[in-house]
C-alpha positions, 0 to 999 in steps of 0.5 A: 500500500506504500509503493515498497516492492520486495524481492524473495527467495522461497528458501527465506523469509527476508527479502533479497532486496527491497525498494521502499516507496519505489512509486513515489508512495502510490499503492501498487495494484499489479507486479508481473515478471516479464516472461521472455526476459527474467530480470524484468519486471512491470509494476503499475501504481494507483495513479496508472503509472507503469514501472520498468525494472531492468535488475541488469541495467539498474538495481536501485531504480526503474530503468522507466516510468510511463503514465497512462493518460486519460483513464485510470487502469485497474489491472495489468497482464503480460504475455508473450511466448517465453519458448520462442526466440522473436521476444516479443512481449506485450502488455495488456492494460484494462482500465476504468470503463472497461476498455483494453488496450493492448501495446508492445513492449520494446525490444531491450527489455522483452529480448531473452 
């Protein structure tokens, strides 16, 4: 509820790391690793902000933010075929009125 996000590992109770107030205090209402590139991963806030974490490139911080304009986007999904080379990957927003939008992720952080 605060913005902080916790990475574990199943054999500890403690957190690898942690990234307090890492949405500027927003709630985080999706977390979802990208899965055709493990050290990804996509968090969306209260306030319809989109995070990118790239753990290669930057442990400490999103490595980008992306608002999205006009409606409030409720929930978040990736997809993408982890099994096939091309690394495609996509994210599915849904927002407020119950409109999908569908948008391709960039290259560098949907590549294996």
């Amino acid at each position: 509820s605060d913005g902080s996000i916790r990475l574990h590992q199943m054999t500890s109770e403690y957190p690898v790391m942690q990234w307090n107030y890492s949405t500027n205090g927003q709630p985080v209402i999706a977390l979802q690793w990208a899965l055709t590139r493990p050290a990804v991963f996509f968090a969306l806030d209260a306030s319809s902000n989109i995070y990118i974490w790239d753990l290669l490139e930057n442990d400490l911080f999103p490595v980008a933010k992306e608002t999205v304009p006009s409606q409030k986007v409720v929930a978040m999904a990736l997809l993408g075929e982890p099994e096939k080379a091309n690394g495609l990957l996509g994210i599915v927003l849904a927002k407020e009125p119950g409109q999908i939008d569908i948008q391709y992720v960039k290259k560098k952080w949907a590549s294996p």
